[in-house]
C-alpha positions in Angstrom: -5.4 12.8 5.5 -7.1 10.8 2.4 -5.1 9.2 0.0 -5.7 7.0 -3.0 -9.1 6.8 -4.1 -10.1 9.7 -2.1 -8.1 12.8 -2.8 -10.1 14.7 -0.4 -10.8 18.5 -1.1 -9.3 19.7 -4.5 -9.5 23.3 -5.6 -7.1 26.1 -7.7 -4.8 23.3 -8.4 -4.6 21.9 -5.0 -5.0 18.6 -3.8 -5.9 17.3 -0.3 -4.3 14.3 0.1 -0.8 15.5 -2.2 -0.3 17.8 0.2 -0.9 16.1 3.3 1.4 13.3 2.2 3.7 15.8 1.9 3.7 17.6 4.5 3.2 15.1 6.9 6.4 12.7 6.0 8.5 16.8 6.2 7.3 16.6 9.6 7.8 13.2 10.8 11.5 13.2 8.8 12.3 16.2 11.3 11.0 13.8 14.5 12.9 11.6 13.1 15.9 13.3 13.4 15.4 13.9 17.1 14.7 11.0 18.5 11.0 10.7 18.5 9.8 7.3 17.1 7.6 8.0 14.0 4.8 6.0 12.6 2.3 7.0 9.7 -0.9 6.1 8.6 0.3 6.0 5.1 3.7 6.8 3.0 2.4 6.7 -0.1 -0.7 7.6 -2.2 -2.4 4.9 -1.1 -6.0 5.1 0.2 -7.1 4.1 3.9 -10.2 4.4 5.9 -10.9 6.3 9.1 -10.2 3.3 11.2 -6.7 4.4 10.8 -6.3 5.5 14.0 -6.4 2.1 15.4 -3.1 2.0 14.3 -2.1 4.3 17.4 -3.3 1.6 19.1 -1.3 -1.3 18.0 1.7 0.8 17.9 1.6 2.1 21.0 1.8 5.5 20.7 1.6 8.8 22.8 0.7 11.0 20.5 -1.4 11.3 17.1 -0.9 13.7 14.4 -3.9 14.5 11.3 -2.8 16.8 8.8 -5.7 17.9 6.4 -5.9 21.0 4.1 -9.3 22.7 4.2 -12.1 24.7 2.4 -15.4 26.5 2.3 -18.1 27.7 0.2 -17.1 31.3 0.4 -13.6 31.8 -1.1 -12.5 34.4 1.4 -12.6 32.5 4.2 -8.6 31.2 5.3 -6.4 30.4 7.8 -4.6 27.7 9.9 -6.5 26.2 12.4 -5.8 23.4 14.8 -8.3 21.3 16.4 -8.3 18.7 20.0 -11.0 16.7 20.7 -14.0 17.6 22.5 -17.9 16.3 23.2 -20.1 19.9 23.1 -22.8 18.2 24.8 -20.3 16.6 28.1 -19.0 20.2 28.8 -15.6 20.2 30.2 -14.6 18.8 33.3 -12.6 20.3 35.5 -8.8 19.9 35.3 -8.9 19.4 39.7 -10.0 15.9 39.5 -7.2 14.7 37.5 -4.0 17.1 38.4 -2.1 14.1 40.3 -2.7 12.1 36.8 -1.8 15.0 34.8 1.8 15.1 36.5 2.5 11.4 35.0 1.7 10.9 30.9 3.0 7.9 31.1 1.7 5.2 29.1 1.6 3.4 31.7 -0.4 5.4 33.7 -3.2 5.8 31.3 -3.5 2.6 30.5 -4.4 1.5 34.3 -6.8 4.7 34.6 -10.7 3.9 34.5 -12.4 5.4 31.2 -13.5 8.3 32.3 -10.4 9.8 33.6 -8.7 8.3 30.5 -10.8 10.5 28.6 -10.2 13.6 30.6 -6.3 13.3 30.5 -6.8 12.2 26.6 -8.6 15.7 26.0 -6.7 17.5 28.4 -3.6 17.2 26.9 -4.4 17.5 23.6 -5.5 20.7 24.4 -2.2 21.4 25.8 -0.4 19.8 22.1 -3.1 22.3 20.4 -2.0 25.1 21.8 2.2 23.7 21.4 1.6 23.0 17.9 -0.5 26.1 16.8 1.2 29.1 18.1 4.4 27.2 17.2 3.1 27.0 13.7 2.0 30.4 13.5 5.3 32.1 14.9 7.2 30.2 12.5 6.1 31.1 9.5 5.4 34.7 10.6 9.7 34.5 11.0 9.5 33.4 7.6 7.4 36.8 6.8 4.3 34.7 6.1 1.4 36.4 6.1 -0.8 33.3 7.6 -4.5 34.0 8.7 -4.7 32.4 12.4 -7.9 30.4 12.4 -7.8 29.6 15.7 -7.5 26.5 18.2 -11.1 24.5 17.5 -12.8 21.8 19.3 -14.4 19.0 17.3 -15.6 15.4 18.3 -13.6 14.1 14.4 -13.8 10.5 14.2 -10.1 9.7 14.3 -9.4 11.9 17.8 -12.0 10.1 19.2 -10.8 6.5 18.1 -7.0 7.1 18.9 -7.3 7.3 22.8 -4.4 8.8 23.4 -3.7 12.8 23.1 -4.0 14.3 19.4 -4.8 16.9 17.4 -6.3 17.7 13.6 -4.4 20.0 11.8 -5.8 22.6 8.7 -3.0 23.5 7.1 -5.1 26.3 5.0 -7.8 26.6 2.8 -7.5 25.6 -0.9 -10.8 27.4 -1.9 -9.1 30.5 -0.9 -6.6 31.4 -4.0 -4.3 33.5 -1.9 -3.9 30.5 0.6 -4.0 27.5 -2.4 -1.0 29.5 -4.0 1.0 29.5 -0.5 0.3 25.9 0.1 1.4 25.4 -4.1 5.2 26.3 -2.5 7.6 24.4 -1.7 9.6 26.3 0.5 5.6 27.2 2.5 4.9 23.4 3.2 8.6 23.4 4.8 8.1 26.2 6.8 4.8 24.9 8.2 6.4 21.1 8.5 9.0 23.0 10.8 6.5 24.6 12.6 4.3 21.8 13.5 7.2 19.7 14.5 8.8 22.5 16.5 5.6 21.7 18.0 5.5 18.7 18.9 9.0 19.1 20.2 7.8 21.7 22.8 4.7 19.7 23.5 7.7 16.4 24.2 10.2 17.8 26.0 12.7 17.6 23.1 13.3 21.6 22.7 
């Protein structure tokens, strides 16, 4: 998330699009080292816009990953959340019409599927990689004797879900107005934990552990 000339939220010494960078290349090193193929958005602090995920597109990819850190007019307000897309106003379909699709992800597959069960599978499964990802996350770092608020899995139409077409989620690490959280997030050996735990993640989600 952010990145260059947008540093994205900043609070009690914490910037947004620092520790995104960060986190994000811990996790797609540990991919890496199993076999998943791992493209990003951006390596460096270098600033892009939204139209980033059009780059899941023209790599081909099966999954998409947006790691943000958050915040909140009131301070006490904290935890790690973990968002899939979703349209309030379409409801949710049910899973029935599409269980003989569910059983194949294939890229293949979705690519020969009319729109609307595209969409379906798309949202589907990223529910699925929500739920992989955040509980993951969240028993990770409670191993590590982290005291992590859960936040909760969210649903959110965000811009970059909605342009990838292909199963994703949107990731708050924590929230930087909160002190108690911006310190956590401050530490090193924190951003690893939570690195490990997203990828453990996205590992389950895969296949791969």
């Amino acid at each position: 998330g952010h990145g260059g000339k947008d540093p994205g939220t900043h609070h009690n010494g914490i910037r947004e699009k620092d520790l995104t960078l960060d986190i994000s290349k811990r996790v797609g090193a540990i991919l890496s080292s199993r076999g998943l193929n791992v493209r990003y958005t951006r390596r460096s602090d270098t600033w892009i816009t939204l139209d980033k995920a059009d780059k899941v597109r023209t790599n081909k990819a099966d999954l998409f990953i947006s790691i943000h850190v958050n915040a909140n007019p009131s301070e006490g307000v904290q935890g790690f959340e973990t968002y899939y897309l979703e349209f309030p106003h379409l409801g949710l379909n049910p899973l029935a019409a599409v269980e003989n699709a569910l059983r194949d992800r294939s890229r293949a597959t979705r690519e020969k599927l009319p729109p609307h069960r595209l969409f379906t599978i798309q949202k589907q499964e990223s529910r699925r990689l929500a739920r992989n990802v955040h509980e993951t996350t969240l028993k990770y770092l409670r191993k590590k004797n982290y005291r992590t608020h859960d936040g909760g899995i969210k649903t959110a139409p965000f811009h970059v879900l909605r342009r990838s077409g292909v199963p994703g989620v949107l990731i708050e690490v924590g929230y930087c107005t909160n002190k108690t959280e911006a310190e956590r997030l401050a530490v090193d050996a924190y951003r690893a934990s939570i690195a490990r735990g997203i990828a453990n993640g996205i590992l389950i989600y895969t296949g791969k552990m």
